[in-house]
PyMOL Python script that loads the backbone (N, CA, C, O; Angstrom):
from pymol import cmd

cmd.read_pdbstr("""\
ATOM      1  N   UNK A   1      65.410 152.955-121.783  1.00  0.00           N
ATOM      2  CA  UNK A   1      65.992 151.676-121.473  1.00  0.00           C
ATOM      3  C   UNK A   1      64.851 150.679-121.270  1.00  0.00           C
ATOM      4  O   UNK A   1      63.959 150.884-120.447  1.00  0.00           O
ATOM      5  N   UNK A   2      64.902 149.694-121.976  1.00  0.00           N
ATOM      6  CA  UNK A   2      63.659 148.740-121.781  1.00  0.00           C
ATOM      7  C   UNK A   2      64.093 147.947-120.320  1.00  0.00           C
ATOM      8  O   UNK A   2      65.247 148.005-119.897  1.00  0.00           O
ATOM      9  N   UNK A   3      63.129 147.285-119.692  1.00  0.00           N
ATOM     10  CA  UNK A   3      63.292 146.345-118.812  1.00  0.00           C
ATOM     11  C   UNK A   3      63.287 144.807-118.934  1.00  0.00           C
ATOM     12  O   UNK A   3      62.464 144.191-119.611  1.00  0.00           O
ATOM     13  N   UNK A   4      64.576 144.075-118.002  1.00  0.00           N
ATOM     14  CA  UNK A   4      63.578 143.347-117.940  1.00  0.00           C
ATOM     15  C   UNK A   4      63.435 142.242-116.989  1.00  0.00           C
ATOM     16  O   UNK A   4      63.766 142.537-115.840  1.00  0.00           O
ATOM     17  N   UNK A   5      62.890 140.650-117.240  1.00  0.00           N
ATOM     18  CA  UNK A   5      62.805 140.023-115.522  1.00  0.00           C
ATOM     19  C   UNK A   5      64.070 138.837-115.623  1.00  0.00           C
ATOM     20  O   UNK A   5      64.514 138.037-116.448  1.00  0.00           O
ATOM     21  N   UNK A   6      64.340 139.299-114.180  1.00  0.00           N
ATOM     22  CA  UNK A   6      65.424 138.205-113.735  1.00  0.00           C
ATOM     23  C   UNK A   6      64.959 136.657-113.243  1.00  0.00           C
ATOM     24  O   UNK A   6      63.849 136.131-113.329  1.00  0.00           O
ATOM     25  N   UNK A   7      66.008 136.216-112.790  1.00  0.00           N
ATOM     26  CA  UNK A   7      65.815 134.773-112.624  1.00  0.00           C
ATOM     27  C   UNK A   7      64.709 134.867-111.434  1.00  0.00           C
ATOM     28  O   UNK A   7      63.779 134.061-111.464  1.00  0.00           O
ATOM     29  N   UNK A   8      64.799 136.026-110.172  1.00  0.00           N
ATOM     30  CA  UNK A   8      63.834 135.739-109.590  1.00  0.00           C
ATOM     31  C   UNK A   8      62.504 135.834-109.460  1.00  0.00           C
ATOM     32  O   UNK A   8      61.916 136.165-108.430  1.00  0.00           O
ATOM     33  N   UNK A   9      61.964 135.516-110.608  1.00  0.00           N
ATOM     34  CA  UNK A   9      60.940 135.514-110.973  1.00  0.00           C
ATOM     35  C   UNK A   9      59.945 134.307-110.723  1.00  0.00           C
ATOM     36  O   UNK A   9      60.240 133.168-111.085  1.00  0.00           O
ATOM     37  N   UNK A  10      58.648 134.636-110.032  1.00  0.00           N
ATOM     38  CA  UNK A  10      58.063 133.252-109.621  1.00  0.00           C
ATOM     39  C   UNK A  10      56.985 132.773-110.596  1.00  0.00           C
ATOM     40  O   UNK A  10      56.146 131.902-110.364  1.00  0.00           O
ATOM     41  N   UNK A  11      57.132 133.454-111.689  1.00  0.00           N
ATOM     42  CA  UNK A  11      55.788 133.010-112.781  1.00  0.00           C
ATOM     43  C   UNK A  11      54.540 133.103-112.019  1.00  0.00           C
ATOM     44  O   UNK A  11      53.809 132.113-111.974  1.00  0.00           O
ATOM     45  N   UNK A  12      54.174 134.331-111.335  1.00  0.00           N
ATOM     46  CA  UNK A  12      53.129 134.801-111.298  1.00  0.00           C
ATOM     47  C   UNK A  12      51.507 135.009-111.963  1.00  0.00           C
ATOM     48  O   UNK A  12      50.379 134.691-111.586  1.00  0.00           O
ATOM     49  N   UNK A  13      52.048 135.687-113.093  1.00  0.00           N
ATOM     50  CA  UNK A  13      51.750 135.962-114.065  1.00  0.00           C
ATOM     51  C   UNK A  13      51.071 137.283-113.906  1.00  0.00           C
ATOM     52  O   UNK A  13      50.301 137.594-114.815  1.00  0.00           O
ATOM     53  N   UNK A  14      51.218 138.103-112.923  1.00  0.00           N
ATOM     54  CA  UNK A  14      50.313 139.571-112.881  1.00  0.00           C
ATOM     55  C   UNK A  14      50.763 140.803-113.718  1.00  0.00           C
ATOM     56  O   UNK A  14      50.204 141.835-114.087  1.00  0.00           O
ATOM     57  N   UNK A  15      52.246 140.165-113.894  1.00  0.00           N
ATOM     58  CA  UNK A  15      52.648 141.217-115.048  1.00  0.00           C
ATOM     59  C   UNK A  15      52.612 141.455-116.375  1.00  0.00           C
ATOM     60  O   UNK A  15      52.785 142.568-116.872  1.00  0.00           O
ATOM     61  N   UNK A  16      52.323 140.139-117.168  1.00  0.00           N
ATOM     62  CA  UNK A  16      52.086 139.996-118.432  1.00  0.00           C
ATOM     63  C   UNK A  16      50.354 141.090-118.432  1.00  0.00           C
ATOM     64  O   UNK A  16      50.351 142.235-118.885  1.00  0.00           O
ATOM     65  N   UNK A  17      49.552 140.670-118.066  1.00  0.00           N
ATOM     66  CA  UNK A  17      48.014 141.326-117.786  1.00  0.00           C
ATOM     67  C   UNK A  17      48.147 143.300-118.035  1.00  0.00           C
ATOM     68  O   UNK A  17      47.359 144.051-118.608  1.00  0.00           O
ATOM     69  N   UNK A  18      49.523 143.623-117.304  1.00  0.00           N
ATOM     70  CA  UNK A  18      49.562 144.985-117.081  1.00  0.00           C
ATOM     71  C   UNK A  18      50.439 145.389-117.888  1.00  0.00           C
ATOM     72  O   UNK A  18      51.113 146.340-117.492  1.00  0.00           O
ATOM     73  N   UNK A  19      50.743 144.817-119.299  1.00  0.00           N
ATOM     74  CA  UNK A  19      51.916 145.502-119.966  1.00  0.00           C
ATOM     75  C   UNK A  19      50.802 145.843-121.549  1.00  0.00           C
ATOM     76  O   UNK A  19      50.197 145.158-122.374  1.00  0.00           O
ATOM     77  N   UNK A  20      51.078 147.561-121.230  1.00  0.00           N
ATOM     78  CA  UNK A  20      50.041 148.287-122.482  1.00  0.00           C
ATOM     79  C   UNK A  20      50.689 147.710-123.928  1.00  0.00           C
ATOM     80  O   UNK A  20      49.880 147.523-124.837  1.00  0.00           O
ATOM     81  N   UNK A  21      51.596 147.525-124.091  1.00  0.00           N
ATOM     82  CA  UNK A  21      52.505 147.212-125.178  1.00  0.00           C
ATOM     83  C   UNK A  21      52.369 145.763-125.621  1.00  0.00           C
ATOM     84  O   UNK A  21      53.047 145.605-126.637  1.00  0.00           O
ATOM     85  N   UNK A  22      51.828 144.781-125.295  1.00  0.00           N
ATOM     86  CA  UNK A  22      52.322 143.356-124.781  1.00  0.00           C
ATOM     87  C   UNK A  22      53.765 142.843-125.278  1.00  0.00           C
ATOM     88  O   UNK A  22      54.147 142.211-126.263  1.00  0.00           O
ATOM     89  N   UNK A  23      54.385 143.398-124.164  1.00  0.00           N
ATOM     90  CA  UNK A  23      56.085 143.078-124.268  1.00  0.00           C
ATOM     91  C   UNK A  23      56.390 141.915-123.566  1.00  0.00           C
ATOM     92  O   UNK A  23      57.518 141.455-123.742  1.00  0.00           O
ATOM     93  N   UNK A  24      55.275 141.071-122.455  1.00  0.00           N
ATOM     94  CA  UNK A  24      56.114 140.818-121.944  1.00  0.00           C
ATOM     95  C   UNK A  24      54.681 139.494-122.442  1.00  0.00           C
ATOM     96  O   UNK A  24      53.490 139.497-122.753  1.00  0.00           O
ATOM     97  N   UNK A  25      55.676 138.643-122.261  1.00  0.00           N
ATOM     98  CA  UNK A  25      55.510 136.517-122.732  1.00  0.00           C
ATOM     99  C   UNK A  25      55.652 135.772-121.660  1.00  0.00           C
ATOM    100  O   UNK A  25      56.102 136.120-120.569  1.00  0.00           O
ATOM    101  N   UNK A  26      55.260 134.736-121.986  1.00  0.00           N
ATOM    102  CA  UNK A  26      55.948 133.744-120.819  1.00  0.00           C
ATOM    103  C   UNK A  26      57.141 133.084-122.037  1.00  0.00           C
ATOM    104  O   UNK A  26      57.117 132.980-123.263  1.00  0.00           O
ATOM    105  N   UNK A  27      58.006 132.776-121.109  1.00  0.00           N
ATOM    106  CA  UNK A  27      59.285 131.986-121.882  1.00  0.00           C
ATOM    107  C   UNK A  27      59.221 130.750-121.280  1.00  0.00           C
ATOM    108  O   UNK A  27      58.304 130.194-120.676  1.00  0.00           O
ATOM    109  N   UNK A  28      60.639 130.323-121.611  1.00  0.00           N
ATOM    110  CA  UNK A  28      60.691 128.848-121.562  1.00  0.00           C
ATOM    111  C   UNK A  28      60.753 128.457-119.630  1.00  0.00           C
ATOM    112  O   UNK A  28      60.547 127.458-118.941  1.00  0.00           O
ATOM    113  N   UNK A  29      61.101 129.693-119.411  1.00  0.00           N
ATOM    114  CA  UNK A  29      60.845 128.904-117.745  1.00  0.00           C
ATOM    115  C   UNK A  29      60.523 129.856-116.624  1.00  0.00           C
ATOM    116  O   UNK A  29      60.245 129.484-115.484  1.00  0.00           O
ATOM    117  N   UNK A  30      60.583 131.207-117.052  1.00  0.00           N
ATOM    118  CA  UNK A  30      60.219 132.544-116.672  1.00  0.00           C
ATOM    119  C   UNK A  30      59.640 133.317-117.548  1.00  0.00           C
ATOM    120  O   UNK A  30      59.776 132.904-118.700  1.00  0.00           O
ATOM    121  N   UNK A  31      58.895 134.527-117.410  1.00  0.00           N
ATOM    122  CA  UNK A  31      58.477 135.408-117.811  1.00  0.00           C
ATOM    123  C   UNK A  31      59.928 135.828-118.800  1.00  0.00           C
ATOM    124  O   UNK A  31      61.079 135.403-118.704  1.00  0.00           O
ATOM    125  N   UNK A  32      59.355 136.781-119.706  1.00  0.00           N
ATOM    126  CA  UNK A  32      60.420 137.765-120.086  1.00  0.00           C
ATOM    127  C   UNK A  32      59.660 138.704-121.091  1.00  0.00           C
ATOM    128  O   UNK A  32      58.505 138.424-121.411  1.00  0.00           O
ATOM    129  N   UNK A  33      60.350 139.912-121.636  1.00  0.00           N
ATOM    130  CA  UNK A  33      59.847 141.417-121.966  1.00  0.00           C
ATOM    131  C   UNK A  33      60.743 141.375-123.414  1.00  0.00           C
ATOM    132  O   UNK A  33      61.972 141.437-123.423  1.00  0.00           O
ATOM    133  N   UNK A  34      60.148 141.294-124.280  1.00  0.00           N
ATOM    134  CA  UNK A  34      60.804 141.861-125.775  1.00  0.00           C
ATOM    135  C   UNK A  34      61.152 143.523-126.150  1.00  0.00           C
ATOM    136  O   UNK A  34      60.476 144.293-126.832  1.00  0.00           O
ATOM    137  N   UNK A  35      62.347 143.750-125.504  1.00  0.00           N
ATOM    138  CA  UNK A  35      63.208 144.750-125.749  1.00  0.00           C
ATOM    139  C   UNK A  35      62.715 145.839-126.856  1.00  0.00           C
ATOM    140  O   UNK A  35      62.892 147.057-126.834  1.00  0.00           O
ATOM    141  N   UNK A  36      61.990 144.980-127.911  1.00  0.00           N
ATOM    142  CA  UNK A  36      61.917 145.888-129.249  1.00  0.00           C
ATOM    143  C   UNK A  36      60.340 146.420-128.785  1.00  0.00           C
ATOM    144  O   UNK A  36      59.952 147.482-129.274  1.00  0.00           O
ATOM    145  N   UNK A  37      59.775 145.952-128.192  1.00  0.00           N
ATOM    146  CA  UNK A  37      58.224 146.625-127.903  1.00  0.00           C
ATOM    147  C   UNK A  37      58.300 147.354-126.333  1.00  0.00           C
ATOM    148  O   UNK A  37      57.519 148.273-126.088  1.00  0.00           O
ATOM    149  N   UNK A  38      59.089 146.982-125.498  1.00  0.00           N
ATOM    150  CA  UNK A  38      59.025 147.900-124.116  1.00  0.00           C
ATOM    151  C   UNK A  38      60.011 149.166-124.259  1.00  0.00           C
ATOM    152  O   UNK A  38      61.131 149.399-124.714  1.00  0.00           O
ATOM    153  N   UNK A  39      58.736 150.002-123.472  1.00  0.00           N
ATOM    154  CA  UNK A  39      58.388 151.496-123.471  1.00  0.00           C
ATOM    155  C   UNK A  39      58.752 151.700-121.908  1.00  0.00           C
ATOM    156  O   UNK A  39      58.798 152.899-121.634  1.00  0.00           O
ATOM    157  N   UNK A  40      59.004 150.910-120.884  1.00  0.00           N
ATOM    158  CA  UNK A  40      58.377 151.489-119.837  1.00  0.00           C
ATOM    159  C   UNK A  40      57.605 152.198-119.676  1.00  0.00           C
ATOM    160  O   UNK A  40      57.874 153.113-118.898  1.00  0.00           O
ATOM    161  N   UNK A  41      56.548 152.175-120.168  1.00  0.00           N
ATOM    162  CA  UNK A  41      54.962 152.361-119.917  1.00  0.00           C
ATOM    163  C   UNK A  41      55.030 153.985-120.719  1.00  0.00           C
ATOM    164  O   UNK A  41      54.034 154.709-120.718  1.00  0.00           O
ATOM    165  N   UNK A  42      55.890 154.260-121.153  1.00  0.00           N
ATOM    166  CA  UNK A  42      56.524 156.065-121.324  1.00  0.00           C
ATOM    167  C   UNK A  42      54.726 155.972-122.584  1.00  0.00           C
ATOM    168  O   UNK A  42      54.294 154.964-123.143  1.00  0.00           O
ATOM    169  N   UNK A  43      54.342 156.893-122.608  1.00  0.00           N
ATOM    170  CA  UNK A  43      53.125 157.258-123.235  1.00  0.00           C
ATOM    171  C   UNK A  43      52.130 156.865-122.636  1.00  0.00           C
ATOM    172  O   UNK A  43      51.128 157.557-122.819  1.00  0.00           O
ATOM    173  N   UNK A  44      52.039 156.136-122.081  1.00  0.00           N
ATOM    174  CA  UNK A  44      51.092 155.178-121.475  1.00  0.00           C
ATOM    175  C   UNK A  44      50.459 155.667-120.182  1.00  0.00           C
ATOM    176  O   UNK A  44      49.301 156.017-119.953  1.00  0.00           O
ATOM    177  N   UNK A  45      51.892 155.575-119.133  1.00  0.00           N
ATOM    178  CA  UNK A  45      51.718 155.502-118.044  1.00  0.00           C
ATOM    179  C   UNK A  45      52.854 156.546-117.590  1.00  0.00           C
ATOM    180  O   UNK A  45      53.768 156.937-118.316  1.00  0.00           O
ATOM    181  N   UNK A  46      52.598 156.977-116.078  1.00  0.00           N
ATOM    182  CA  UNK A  46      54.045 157.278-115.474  1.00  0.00           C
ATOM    183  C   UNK A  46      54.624 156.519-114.785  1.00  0.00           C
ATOM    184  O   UNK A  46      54.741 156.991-113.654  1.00  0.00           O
ATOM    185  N   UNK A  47      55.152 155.350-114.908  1.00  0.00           N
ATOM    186  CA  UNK A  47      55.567 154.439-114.310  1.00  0.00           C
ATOM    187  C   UNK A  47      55.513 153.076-114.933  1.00  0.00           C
ATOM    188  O   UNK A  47      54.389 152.887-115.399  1.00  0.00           O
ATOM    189  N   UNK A  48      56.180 152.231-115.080  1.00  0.00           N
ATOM    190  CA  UNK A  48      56.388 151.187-115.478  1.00  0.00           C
ATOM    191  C   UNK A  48      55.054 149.892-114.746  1.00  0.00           C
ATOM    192  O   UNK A  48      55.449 149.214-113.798  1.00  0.00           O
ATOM    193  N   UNK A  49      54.157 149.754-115.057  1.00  0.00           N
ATOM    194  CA  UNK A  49      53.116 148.917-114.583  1.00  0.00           C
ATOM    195  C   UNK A  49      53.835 147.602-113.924  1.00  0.00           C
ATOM    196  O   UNK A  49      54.042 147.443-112.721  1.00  0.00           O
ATOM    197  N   UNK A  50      54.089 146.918-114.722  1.00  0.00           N
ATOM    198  CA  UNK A  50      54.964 145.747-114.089  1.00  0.00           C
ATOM    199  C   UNK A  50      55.795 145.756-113.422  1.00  0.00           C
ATOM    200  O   UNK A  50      55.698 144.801-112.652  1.00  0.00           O
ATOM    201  N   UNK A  51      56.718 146.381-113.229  1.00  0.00           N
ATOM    202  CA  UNK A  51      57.656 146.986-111.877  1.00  0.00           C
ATOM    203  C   UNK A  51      56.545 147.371-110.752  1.00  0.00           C
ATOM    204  O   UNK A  51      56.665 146.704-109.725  1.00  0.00           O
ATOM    205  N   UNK A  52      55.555 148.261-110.751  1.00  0.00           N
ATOM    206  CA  UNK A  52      54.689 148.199-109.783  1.00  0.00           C
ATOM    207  C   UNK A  52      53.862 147.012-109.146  1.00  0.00           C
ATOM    208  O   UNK A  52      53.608 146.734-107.974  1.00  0.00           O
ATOM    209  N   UNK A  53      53.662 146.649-109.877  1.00  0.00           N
ATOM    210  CA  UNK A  53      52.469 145.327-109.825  1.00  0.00           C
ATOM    211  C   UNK A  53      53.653 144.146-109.447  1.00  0.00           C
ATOM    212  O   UNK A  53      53.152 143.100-109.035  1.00  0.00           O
ATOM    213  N   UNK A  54      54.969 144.154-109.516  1.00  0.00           N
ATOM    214  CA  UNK A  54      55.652 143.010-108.989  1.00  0.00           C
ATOM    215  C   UNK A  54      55.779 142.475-108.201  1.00  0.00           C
ATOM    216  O   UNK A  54      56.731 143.027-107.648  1.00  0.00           O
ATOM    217  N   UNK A  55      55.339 141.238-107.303  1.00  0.00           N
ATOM    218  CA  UNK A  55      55.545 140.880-105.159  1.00  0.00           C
ATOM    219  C   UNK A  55      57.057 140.626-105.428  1.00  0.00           C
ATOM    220  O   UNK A  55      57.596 140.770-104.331  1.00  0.00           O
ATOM    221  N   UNK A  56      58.047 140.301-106.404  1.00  0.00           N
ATOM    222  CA  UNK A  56      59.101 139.865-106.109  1.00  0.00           C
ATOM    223  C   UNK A  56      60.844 141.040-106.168  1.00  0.00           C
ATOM    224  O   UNK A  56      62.052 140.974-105.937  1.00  0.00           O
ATOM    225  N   UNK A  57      59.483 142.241-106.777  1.00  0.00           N
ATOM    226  CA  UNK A  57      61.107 143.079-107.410  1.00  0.00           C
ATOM    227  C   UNK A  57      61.922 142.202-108.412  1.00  0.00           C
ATOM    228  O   UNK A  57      62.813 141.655-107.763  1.00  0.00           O
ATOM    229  N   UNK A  58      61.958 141.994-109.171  1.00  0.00           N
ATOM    230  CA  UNK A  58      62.747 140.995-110.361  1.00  0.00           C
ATOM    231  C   UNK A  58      62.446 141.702-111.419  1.00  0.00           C
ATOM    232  O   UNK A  58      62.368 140.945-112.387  1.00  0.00           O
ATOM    233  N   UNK A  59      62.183 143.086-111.774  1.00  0.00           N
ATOM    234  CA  UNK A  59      61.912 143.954-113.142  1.00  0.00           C
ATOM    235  C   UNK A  59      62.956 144.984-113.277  1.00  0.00           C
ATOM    236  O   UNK A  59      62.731 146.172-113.509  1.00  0.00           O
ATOM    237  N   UNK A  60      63.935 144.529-113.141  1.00  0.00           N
ATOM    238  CA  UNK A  60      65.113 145.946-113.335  1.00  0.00           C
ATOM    239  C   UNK A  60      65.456 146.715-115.018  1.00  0.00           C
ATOM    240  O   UNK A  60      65.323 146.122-116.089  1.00  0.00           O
ATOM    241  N   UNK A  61      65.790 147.767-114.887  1.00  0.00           N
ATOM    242  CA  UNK A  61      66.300 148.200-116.401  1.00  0.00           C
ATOM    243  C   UNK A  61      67.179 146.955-116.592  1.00  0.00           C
ATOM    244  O   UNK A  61      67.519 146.149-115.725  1.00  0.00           O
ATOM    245  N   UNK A  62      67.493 146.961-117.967  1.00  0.00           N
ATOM    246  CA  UNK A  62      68.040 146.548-118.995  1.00  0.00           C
ATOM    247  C   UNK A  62      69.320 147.268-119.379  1.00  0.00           C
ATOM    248  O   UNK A  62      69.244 148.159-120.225  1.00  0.00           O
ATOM    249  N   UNK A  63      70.465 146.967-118.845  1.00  0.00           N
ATOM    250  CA  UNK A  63      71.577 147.354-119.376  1.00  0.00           C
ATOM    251  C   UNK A  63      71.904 147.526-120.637  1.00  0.00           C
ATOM    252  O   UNK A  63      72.471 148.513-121.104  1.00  0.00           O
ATOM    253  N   UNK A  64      71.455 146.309-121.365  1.00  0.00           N
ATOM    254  CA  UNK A  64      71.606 145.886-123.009  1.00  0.00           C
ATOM    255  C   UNK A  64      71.092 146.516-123.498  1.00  0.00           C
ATOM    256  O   UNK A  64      71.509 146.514-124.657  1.00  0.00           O
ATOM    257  N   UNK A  65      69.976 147.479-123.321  1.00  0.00           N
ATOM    258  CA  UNK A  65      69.040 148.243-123.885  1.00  0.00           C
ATOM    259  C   UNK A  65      68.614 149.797-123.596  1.00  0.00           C
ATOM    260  O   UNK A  65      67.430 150.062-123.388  1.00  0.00           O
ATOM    261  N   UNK A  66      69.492 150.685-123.591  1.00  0.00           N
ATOM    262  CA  UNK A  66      70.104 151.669-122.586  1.00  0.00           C
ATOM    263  C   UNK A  66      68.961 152.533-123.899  1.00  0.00           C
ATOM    264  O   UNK A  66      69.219 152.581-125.101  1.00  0.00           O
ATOM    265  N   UNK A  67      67.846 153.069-123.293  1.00  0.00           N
ATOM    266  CA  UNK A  67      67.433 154.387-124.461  1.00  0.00           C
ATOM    267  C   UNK A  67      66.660 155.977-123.556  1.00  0.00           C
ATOM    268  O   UNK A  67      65.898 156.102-122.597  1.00  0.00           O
ATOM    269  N   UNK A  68      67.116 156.615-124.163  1.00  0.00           N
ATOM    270  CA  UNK A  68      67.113 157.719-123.489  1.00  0.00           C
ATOM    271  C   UNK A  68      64.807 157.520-123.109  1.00  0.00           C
ATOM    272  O   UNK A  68      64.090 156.604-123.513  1.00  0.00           O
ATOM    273  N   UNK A  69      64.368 158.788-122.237  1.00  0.00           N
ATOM    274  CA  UNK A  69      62.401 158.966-122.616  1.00  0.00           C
ATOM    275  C   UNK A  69      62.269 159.123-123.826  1.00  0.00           C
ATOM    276  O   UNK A  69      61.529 158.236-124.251  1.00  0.00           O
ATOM    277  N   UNK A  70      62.760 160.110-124.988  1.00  0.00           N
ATOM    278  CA  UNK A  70      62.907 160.231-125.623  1.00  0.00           C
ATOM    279  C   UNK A  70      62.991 159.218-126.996  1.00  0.00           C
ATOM    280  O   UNK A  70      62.350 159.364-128.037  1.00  0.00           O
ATOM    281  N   UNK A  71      63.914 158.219-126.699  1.00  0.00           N
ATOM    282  CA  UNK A  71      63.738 156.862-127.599  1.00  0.00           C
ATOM    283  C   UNK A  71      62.670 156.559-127.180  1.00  0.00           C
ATOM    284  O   UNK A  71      61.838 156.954-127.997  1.00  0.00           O
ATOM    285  N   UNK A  72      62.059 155.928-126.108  1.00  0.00           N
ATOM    286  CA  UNK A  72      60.942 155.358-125.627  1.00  0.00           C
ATOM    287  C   UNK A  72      59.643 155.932-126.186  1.00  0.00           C
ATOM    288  O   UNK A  72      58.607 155.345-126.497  1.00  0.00           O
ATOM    289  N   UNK A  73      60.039 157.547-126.247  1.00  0.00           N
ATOM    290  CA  UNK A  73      58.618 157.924-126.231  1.00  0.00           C
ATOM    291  C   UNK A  73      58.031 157.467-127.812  1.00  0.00           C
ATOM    292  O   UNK A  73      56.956 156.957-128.129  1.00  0.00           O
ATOM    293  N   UNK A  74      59.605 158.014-128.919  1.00  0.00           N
ATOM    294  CA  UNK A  74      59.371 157.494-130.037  1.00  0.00           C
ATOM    295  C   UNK A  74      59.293 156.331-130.467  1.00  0.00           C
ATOM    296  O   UNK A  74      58.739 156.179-131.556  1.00  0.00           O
ATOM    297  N   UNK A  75      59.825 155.144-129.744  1.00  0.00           N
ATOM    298  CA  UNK A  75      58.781 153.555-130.335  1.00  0.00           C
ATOM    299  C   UNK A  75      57.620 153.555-129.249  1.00  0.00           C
ATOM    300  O   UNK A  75      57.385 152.347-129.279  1.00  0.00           O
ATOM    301  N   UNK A  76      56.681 154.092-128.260  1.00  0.00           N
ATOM    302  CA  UNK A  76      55.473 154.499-128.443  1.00  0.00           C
ATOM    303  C   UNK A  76      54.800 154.406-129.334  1.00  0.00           C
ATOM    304  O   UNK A  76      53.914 153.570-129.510  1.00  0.00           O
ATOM    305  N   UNK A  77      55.274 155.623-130.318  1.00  0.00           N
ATOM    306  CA  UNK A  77      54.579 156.406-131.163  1.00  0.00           C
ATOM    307  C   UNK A  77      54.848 155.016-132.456  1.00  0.00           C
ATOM    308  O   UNK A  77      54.006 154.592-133.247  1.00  0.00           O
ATOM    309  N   UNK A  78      55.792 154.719-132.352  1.00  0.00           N
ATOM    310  CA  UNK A  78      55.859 153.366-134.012  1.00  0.00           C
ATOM    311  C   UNK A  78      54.980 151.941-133.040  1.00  0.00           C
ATOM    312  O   UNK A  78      54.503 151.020-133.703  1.00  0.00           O
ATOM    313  N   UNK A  79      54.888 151.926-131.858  1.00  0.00           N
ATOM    314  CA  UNK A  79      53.958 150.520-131.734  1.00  0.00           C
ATOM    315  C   UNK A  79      52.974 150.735-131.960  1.00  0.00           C
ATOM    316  O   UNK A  79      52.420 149.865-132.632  1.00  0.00           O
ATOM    317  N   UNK A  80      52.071 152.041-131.555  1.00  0.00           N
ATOM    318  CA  UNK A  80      51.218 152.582-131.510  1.00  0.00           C
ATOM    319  C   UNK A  80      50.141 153.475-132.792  1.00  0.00           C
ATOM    320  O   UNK A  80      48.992 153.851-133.023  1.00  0.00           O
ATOM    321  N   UNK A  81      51.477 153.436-133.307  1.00  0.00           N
ATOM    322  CA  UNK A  81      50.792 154.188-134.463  1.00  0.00           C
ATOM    323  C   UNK A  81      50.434 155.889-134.647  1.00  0.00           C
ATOM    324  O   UNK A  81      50.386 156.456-135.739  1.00  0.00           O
ATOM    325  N   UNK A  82      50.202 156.539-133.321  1.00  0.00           N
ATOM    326  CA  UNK A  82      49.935 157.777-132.921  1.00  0.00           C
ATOM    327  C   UNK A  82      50.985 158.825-133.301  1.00  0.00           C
ATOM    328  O   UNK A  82      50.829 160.001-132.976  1.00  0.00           O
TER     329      UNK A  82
END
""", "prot")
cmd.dss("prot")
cmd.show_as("cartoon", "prot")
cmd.util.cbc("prot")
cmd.orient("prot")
């Protein structure tokens, strides 16, 4: 399941810095995470970097984007190339 940020988001910016994938942008008035490149960190990391690194909690799964480790691990492997 990709993640991603809600409205309460304070444009920080510490999370864009920590995403191995670069999924996540600044948008038009918040941050936000492109669905087709987030992994939750799955190859990467054990843990989702930006969910860690967040002061506000505003990084929840993604309903819209429901994928098993398994999906994740395999677009890893297609962003990545490995």
């Amino acid at each position: 399941m990709a993640l991603k940020i809600t409205e309460e988001c304070i444009n920080c910016d510490v999370c864009e810095p920590v995403c191995p994938n670069e999924a996540i942008f600044a948008g038009e008035d918040i941050y936000e995470i492109d669905p087709d490149l987030c992994t939750e960190c799955v190859g990467h990391y054990d843990t989702p970097q930006c969910v860690d690194i967040c002061p506000v909690d505003c990084i929840p799964k993604d309903p819209n984007h429901v994928e098993s480790e398994a999906v994740l691990l395999a677009k890893f492997h297609r962003i990545t190339k490995q």
